[in-house]
C-alpha positions as CSV (number, residue, x, y, z in Angstrom):
1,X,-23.7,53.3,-16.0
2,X,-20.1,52.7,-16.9
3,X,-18.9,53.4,-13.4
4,X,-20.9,50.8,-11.8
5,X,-19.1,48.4,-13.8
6,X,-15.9,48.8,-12.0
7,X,-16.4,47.4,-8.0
8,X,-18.0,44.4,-10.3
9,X,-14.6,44.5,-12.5
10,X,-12.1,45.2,-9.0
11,X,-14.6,42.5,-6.9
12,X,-13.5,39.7,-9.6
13,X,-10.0,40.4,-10.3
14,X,-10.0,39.9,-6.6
15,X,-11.8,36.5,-6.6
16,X,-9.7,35.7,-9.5
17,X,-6.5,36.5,-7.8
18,X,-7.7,34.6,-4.2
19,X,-8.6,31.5,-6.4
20,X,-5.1,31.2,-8.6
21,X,-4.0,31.8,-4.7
22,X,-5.6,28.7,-3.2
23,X,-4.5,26.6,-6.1
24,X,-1.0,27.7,-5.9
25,X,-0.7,27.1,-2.3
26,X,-2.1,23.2,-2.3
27,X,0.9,22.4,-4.6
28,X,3.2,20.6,-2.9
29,X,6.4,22.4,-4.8
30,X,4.7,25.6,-3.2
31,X,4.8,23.8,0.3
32,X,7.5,26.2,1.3
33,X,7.1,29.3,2.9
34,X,7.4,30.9,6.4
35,X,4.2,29.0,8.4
36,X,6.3,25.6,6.8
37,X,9.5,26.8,8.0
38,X,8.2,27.5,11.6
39,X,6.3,24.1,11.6
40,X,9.7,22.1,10.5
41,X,11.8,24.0,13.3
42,X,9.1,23.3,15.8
43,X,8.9,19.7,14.3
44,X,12.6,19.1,14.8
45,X,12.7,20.1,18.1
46,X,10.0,18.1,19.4
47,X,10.0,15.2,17.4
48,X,13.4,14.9,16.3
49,X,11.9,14.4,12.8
50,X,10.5,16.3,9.8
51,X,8.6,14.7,6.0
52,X,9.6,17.4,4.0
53,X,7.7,17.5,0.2
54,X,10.1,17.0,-2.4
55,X,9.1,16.5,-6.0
56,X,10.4,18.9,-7.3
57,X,13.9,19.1,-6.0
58,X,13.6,15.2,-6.7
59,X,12.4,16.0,-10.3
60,X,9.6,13.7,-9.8
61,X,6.7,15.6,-12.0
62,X,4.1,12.4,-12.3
63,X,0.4,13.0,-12.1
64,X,-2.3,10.2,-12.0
65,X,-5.6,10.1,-13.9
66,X,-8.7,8.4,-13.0
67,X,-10.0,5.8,-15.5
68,X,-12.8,6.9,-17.6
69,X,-15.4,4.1,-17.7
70,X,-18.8,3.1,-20.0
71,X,-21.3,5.5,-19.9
72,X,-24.0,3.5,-18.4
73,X,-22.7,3.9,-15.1
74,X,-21.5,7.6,-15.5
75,X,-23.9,8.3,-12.6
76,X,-21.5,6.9,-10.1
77,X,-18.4,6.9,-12.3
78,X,-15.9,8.9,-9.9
79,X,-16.6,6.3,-7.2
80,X,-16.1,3.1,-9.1
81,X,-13.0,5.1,-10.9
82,X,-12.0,6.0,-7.5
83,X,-8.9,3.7,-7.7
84,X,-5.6,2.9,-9.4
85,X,-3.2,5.3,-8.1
86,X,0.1,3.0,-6.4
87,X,3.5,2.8,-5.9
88,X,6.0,0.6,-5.7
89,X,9.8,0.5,-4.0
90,X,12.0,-1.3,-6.0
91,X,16.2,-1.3,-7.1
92,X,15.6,-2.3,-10.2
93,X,19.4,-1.6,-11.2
94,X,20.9,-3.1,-8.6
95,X,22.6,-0.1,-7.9
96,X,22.2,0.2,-4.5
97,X,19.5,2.9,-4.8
98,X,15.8,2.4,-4.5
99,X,13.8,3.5,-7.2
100,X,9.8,4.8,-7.2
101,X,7.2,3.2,-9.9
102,X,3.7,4.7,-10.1
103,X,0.6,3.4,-12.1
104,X,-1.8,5.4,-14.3
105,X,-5.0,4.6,-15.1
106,X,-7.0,6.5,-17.8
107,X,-6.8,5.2,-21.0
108,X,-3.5,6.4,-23.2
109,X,-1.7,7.7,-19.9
110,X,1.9,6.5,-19.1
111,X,3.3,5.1,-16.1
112,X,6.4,6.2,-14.7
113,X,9.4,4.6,-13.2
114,X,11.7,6.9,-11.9
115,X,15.4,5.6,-11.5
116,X,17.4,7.0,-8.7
117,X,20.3,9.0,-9.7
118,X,21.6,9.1,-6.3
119,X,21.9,12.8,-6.0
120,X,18.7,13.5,-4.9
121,X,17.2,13.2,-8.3
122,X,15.2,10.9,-10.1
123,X,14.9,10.4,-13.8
124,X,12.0,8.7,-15.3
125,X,12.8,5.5,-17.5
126,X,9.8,4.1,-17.9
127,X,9.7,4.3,-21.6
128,X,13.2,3.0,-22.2
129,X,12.5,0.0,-20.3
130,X,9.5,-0.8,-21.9
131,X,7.2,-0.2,-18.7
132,X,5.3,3.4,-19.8
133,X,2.2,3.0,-22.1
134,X,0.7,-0.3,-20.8
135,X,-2.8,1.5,-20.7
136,X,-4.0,0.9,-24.0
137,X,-7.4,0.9,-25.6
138,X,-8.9,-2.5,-24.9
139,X,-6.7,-4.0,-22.7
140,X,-7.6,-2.3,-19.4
141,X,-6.4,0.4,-17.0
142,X,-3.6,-0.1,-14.5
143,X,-4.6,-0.5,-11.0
144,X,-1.2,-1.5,-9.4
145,X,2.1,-3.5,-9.6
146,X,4.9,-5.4,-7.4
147,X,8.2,-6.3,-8.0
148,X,9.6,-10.1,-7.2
149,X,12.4,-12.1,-8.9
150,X,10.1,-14.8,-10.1
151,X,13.5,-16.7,-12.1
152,X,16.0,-16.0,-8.8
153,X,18.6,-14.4,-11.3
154,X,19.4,-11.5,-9.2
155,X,17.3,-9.0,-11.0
156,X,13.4,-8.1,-9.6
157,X,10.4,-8.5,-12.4
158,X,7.8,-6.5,-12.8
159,X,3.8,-7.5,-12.6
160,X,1.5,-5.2,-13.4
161,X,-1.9,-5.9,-12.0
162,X,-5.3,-4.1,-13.9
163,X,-9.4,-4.3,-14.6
164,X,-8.1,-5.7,-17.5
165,X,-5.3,-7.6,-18.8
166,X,-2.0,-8.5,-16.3
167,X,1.0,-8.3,-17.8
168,X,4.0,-9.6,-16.6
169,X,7.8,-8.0,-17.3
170,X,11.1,-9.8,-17.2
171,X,13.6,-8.0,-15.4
172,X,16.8,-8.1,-18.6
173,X,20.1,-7.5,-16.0
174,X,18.5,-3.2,-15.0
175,X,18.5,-2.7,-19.1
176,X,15.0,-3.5,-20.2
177,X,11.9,-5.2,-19.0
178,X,10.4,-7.3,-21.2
179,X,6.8,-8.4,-21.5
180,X,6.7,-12.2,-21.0
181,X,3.4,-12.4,-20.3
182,X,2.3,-14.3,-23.5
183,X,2.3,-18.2,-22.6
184,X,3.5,-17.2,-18.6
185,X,-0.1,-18.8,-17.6
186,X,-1.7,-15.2,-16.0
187,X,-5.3,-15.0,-16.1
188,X,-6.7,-13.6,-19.4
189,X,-8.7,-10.9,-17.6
190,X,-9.2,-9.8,-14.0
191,X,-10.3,-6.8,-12.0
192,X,-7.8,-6.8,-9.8
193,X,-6.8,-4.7,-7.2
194,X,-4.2,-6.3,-5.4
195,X,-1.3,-9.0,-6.0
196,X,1.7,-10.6,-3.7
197,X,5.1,-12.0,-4.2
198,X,5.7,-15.0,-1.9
199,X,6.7,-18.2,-2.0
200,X,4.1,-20.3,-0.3
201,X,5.4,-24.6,-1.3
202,X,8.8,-23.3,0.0
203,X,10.2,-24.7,-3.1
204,X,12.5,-21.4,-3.6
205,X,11.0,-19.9,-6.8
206,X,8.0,-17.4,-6.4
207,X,4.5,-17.6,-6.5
208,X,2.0,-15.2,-6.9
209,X,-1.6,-14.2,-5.1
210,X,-3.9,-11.8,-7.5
211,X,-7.0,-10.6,-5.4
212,X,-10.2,-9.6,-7.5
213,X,-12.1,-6.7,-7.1
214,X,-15.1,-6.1,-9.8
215,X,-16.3,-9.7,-11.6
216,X,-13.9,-10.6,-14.1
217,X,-17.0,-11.3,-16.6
218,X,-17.1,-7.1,-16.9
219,X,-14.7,-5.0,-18.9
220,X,-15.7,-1.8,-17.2
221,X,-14.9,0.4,-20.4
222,X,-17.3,-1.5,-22.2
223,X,-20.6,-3.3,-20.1
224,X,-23.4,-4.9,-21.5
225,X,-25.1,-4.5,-18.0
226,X,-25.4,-2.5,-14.9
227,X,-25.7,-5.2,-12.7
228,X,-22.0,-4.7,-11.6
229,X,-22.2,-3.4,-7.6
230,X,-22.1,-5.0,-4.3
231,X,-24.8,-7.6,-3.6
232,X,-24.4,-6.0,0.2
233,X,-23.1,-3.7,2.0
234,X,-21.9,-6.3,4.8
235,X,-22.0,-9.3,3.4
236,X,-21.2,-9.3,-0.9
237,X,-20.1,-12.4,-2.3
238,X,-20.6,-11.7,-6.0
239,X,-17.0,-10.0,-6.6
240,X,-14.1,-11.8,-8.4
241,X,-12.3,-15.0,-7.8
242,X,-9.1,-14.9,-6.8
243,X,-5.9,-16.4,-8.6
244,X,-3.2,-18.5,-6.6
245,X,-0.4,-19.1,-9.5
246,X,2.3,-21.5,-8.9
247,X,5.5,-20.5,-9.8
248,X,7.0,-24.0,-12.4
249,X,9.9,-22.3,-13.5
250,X,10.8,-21.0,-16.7
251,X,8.3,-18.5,-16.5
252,X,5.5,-20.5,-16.1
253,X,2.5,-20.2,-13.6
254,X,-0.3,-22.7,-12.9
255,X,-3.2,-21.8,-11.3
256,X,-3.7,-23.9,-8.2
257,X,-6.7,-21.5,-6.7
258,X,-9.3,-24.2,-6.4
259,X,-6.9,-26.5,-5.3
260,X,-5.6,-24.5,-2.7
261,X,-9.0,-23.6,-1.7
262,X,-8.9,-20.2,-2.2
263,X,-12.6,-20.1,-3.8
264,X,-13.6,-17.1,-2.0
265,X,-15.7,-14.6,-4.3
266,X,-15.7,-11.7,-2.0
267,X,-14.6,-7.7,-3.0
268,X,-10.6,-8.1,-2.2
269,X,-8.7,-4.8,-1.5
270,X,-5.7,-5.6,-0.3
271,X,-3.2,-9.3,1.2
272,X,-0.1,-10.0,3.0
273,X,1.5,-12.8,3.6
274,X,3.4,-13.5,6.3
275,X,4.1,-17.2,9.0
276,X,1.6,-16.5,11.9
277,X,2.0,-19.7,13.9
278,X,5.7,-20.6,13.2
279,X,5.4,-23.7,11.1
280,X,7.4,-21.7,8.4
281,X,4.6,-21.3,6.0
282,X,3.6,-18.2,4.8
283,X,0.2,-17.6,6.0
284,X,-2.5,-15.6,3.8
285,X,-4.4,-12.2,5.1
286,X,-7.1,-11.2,2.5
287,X,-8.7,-7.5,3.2
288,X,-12.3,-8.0,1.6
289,X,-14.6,-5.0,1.3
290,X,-17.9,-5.3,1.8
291,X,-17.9,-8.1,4.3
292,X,-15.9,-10.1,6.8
293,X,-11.2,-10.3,5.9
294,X,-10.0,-13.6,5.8
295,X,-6.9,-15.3,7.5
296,X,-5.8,-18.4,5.5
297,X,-3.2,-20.8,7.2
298,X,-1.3,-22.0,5.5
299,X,-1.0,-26.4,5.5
300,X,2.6,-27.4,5.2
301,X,2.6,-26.2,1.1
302,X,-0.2,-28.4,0.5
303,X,-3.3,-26.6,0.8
304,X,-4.9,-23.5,3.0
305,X,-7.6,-23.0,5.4
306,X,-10.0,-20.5,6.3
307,X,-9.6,-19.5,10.2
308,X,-10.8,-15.9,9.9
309,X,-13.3,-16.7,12.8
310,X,-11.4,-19.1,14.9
311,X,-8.7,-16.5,15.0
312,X,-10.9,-13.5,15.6
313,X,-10.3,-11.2,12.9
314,X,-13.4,-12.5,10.7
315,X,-16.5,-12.0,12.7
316,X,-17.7,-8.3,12.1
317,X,-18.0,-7.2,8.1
318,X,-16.5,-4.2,7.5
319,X,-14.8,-2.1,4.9
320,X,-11.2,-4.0,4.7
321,X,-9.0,-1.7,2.7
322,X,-5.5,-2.4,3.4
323,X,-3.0,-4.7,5.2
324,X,0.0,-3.2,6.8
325,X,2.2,-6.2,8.8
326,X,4.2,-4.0,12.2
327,X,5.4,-4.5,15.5
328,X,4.0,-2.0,17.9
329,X,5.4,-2.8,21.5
330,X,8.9,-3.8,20.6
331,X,7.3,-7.4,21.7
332,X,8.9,-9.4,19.1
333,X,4.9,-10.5,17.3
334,X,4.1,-9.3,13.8
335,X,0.8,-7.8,13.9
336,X,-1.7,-6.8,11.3
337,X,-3.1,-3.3,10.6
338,X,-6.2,-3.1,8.7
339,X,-7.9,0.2,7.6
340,X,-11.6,0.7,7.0
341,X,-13.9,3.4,7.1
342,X,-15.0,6.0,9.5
343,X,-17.2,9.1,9.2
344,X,-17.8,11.0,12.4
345,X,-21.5,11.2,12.6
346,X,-22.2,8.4,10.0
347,X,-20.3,5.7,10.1
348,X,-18.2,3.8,12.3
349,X,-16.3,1.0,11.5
350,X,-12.5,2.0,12.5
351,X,-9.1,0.3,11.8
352,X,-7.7,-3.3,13.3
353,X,-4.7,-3.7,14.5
354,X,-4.9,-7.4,15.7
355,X,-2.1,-8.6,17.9
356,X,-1.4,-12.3,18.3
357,X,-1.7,-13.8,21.6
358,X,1.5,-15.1,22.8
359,X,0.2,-18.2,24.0
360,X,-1.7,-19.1,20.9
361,X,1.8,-18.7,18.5
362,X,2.5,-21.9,18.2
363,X,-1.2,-23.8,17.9
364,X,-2.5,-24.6,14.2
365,X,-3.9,-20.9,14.0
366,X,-3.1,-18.4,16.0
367,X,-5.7,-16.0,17.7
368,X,-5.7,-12.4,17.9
369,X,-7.1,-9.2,20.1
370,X,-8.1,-6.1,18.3
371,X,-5.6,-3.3,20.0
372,X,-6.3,-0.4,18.0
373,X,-8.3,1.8,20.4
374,X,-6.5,1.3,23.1
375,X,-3.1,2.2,20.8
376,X,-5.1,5.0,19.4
377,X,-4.8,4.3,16.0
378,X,-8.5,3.0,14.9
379,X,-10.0,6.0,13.3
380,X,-8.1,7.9,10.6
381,X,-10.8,8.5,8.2
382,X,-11.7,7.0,5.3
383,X,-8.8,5.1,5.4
384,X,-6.8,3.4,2.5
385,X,-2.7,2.4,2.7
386,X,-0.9,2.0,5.6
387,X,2.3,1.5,6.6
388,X,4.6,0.9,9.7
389,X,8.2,2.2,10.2
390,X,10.4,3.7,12.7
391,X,10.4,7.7,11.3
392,X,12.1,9.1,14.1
393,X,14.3,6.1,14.5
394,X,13.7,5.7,18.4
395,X,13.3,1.7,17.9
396,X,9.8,2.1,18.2
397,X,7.6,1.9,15.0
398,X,5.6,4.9,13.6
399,X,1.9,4.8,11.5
400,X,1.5,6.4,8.1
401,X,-2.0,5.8,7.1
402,X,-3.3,7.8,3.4
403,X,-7.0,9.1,4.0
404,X,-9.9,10.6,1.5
405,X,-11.9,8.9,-1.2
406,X,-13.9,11.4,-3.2
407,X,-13.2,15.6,-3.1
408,X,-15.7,17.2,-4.9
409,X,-17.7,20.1,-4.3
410,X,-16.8,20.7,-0.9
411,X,-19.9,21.9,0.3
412,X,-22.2,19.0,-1.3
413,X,-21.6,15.6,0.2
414,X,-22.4,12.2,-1.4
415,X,-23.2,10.8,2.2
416,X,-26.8,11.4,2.7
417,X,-27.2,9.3,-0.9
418,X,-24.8,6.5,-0.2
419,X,-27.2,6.1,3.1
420,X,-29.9,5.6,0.9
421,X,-28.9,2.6,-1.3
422,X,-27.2,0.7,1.7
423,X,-30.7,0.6,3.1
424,X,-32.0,-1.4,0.2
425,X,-32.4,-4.9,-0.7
426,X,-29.7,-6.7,-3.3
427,X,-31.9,-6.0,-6.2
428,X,-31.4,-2.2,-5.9
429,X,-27.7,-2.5,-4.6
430,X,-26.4,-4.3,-7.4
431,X,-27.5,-2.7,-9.9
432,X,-25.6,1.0,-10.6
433,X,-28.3,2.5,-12.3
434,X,-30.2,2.5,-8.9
435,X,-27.7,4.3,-7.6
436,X,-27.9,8.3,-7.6
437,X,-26.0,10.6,-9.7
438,X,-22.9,11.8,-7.6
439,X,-23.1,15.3,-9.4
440,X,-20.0,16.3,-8.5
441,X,-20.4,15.8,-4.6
442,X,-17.9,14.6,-2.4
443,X,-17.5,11.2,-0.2
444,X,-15.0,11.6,2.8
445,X,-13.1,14.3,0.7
446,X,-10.0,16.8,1.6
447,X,-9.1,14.7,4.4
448,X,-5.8,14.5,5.8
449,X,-3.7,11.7,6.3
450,X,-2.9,10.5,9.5
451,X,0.5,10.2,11.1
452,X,0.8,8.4,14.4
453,X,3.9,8.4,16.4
454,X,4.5,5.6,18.8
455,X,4.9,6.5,22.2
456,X,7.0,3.3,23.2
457,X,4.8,2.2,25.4
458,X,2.0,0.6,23.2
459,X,0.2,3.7,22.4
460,X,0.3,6.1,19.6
461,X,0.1,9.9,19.3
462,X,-1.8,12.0,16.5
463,X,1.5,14.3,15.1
464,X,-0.2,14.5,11.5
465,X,-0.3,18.7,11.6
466,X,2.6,19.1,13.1
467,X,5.3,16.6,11.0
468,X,4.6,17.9,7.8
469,X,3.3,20.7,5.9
470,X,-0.8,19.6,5.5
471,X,-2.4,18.4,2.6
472,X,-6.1,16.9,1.4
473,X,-5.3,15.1,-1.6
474,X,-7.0,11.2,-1.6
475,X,-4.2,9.4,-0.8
476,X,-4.1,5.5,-1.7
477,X,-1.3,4.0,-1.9
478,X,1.7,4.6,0.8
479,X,5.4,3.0,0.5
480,X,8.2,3.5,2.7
481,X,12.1,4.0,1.4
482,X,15.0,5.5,2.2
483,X,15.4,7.2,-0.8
484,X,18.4,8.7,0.2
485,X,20.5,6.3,1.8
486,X,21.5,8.3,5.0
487,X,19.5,5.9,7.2
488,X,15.9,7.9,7.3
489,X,12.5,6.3,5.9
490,X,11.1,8.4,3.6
491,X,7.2,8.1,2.5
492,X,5.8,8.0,-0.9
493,X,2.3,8.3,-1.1
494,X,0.1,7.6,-4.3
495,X,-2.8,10.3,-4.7
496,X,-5.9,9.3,-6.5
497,X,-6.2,12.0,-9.8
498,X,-3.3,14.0,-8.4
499,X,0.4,14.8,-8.1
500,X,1.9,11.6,-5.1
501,X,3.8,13.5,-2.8
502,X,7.7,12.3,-2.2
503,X,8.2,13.2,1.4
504,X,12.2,13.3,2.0
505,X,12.5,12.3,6.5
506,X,14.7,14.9,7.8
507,X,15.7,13.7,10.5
508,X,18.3,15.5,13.0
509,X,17.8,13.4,16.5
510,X,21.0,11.7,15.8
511,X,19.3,8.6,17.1
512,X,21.2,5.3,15.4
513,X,19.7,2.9,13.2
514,X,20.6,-0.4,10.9
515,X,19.3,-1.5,7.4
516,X,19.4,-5.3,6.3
517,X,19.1,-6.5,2.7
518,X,18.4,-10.4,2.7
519,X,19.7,-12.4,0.0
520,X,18.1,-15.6,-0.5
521,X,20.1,-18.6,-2.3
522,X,18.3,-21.8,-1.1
523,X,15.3,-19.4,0.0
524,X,14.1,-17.7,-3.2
525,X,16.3,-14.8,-4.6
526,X,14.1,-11.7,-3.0
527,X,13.9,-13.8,0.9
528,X,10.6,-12.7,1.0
529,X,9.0,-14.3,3.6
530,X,12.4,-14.1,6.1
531,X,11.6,-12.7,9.5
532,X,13.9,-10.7,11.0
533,X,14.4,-9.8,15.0
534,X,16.8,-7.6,16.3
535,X,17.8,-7.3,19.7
536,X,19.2,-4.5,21.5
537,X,19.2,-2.5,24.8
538,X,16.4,-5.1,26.5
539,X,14.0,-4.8,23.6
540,X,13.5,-6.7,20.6
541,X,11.6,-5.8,17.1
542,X,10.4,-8.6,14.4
543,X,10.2,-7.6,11.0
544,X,9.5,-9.7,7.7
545,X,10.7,-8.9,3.8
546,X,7.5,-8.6,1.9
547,X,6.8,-8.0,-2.3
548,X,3.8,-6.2,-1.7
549,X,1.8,-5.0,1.6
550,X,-0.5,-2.2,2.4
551,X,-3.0,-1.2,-0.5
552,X,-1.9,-1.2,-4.1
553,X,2.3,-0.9,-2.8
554,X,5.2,-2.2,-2.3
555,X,7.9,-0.7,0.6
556,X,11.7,-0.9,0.0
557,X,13.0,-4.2,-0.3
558,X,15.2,-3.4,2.9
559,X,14.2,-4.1,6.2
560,X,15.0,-0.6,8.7
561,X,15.2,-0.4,12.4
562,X,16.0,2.5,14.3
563,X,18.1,1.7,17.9
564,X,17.4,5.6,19.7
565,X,20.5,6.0,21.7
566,X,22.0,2.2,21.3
567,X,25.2,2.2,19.9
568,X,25.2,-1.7,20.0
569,X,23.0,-4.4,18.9
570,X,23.3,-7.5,20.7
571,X,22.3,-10.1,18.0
572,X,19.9,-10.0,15.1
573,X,18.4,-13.5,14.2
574,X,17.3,-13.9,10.5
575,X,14.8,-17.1,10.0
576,X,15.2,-17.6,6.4
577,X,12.0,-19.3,3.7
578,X,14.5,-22.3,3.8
579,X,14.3,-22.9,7.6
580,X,18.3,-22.2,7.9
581,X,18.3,-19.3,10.7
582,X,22.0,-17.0,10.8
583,X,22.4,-14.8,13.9
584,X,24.8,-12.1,13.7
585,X,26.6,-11.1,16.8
586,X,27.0,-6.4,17.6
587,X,26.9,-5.7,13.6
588,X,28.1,-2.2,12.7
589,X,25.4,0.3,13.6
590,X,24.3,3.4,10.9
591,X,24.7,1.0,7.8
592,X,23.7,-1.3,5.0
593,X,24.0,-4.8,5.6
594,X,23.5,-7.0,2.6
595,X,23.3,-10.6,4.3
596,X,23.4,-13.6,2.2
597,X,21.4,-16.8,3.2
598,X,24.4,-19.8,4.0
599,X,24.3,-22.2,1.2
């Protein structure tokens, strides 16, 4: 009998083996080998560009954790847990060098804020400034944060957004961040998901716009009901207000949310603010799930309106995930990305890019035409962040967009379920119980994420194998930076319970490029709401400083444009918060710029 025993004992050390295999090989600090180093050359050649992994060169050995929740909805925990991984772009220092923040969200985990030490190296500081364990017991799990000098002394603060309580971190010269959230006037308790800087009275000093997920009745670590889901799969209005704070100064925010009639009580994912119709107002873009987005225009500081179906963006309910602000055709119009959900087979909703009509700029709202299938880029998966930004630096911008919600057992899908509770009324919807145990199966899992190159002429192309080495993680959040100052946009995107991947842009094209950091002095501090168009060679890009866009993220607080072959810009006109406009004649090319607003 003994003999028998050994194919059994060879068969699994074999399986063993192939297994440690696979799990080596999906690790990004494994990414290397020959198949990688053929797909970069080839990359190089044809593209003129290469994302490269790089955390552990970088030193950047962060991991996120999923919240654990009550046990009365453990039947469908990993899909409500199914968020919180994000990352934020910020130079906290002011040294010159952007650094990378990341959220966790289980219970006891740290956060990590990872300083740039300018030699390709980051070191995490998060627990000497005072921004590490902010998930304690009873106060919530983190879910995001955003960076914006609220006081306009030089120096970017820290808000931390949760399903729980926000906390809010004074920015002490690059030293320390201190928690100033006691008597600062932030909501008590909210499931957020989302939260802007911008100014929107124009008074110089930022505001803030929190956007609610779950009702902010529920601590999801500790229910009294299960009565917590969707009212509808199309159209759910039992989520969370929302929280407009006016900035007063000194640290203190008012809410002005009723006010400002923003009563909506929809399932926001994700806002950006930006001026639409050229009044100089930042206007509002709210990406609600379960049901229709939302365009809010903004009334002279005084109050904002609901257009999302006078514009066009608000008439079909869909999945809204994300909002991602770009400038596809070198036309000089921001327009808005928004990612939803598709499922070959099941479901079809795909991604908005809505482009402004020209003639429409300058009426009370603008309207918009959906151009994402004709540009290619509506259906990327089950979609999450986005981001625009010119990765090959050809003057044209590129689309990162992070894909995947659930991997679980790879051959079991949740699908077929999910089906079933979309098909019933309110009553069963709502309720979690009703909903049936996941098991362990996977929802849109080990997909890829999608890169789209622009093709110049309004049109993208799928490169997303052939840029970078692949990889199936559930991506979130996605942030663009150039980490290493040498004039290439790196990507940083958040995985949800997994290592985020730091892709370092290897770029060897030679094609030229210019960075801008606005300084605001009559604007606020940050300049975030400044548009930005550059002008060169017959085309012209518009860009606009933002502290916060795409889903749970913030990008680098630099604006970057890539000019191809140009060695010359013709002018660059910066419209400031303020209204003052400065137009700078053939800056220097391949550099920083760090423009101050004219007093």
């Amino acid at each position: 009998m003994q003999p028998r025993k050994v194919p059994f004992i060879i068969t699994t050390i074999i399986f063993a083996v192939l297994l440690i295999i696979m799990a080596l090989s999906s690790r990004p600090g494994l990414f290397h080998g020959e198949d990688t180093a053929i797909q970069k050359e080839a990359a190089l050649k044809k593209y003129g560009f290469y994302l490269e992994p790089d955390n552990e060169q970088a030193g950047i050995h962060f991991r996120h954790e999923s919240p654990q929740l009550d046990p009365k909805i453990k039947n469908i925990e990993h899909l409500i847990a199914s968020m919180g991984a994000s990352v934020s772009v910020t130079d906290f220092n002011q040294d010159g060098w952007d650094d990378i923040y990341f959220t966790n969200s289980r219970t006891g985990s740290q956060n990590a804020l990872y300083r740039n030490l300018h030699n390709g190296k980051f070191e995490n500081v998060a627990g000497q400034m005072g921004v590490a364990d902010l998930n304690k017991k009873g106060t919530g799990v983190c879910m995001g944060a955003v960076w914006g000098d609220y006081d306009n002394d030089g120096y970017p603060d820290l808000l931390v957004y949760k399903w729980g309580k926000p906390l809010l971190f004074h920015n002490e010269g690059g030293k320390k961040l201190v928690d100033v959230t006691a008597g600062s006037g932030l909501p008590a308790w909210v499931n957020a998901n989302c939260a802007v800087w911008f100014d929107f009275n124009r008074d110089g000093r930022l505001d803030l716009f929190i956007g609610s997920y779950y009702n902010e009745a529920f601590n999801l670590q500790d229910l009294n009901t299960t009565k917590i889901m969707p009212e509808s799969f199309r159209y759910a209005n039992n989520g969370s207000r929302n929280y407009l704070l006016e900035n007063m100064g000194n640290g203190k925010f008012k809410d002005v949310t009723a006010e400002y009639g923003l009563t909506s009580t929809k399932w926001t994912l994700a806002a950006g603010t930006v001026d639409l119709n050229g009044d100089g107002y930042p206007d509002l873009f709210v990406a609600n799930d379960y049901g229709v987005n939302q365009l809010f225009m903004n009334d002279s500081g005084k109050r904002f309106v609901e257009v999302g179906s006078q514009s066009g963006i608000g008439n079909i309910p869909k999945s809204g995930m994300c909002v991602a602000f770009g400038d596809i055709d070198d036309s000089g119009l921001i327009g808005i990305y928004n990612t939803t959900i598709t499922e070959k087979g099941i479901l079809i909703q795909d991604n908005n890019y809505w482009q402004p009509i020209q003639e429409a700029v300058k009426s009370p709202y603008p309207k918009f035409v959906n151009l994402a299938q004709l540009a290619g880029i509506e259906n990327a998966g089950w979609s999450w962040g986005a981001q625009f930004g010119d990765l090959n630096n050809d003057g044209y911008q590129d689309l990162y967009v992070a894909n995947g919600f659930i991997s679980g057992k790879s051959r079991r899908s949740y699908w077929y379920d999910y089906a079933k509770v979309t098909s019933g009324n309110k009553e069963i919807i709502g309720d979690a119980k009703n909903w049936p145990d996941m098991k362990g199966k996977s929802l849109s899992g080990y997909e890829m994420d999608k890169i789209w190159l622009n093709n110049g002429d309004g049109t993208f192309q799928d490169v997303s194998r052939k840029v970078c080495p692949p990889a199936t993680y559930d991506g979130r959040a996605v942030a663009m930076a150039d980490l290493w100052n040498n004039g290439a946009l790196d990507v940083i995107v958040a995985n949800q319970n997994n290592i985020p991947i730091i892709y370092k842009n290897i770029i060897q094209n030679h094609n030229n490029w210019i960075e801008l950091d606005l300084r605001g002095t009559i604007s606020n501090a940050d300049a975030v709401g400044a548009k930005v168009l550059v002008e060169w060679d017959g085309k012209k890009q518009m860009q606009v400083v933002t502290d916060g866009i795409g889903f749970s993220s913030e990008n680098s607080h630099r604006l970057h444009f890539g000019l191809d072959k140009s060695n010359q810009i013709d002018r660059i006109i910066i419209y400031w918060p303020s209204g003052k406009i400065t137009t700078l004649t053939n800056p220097q090319i391949n550099q920083l710029h760090v423009i101050k607003e004219p007093g």
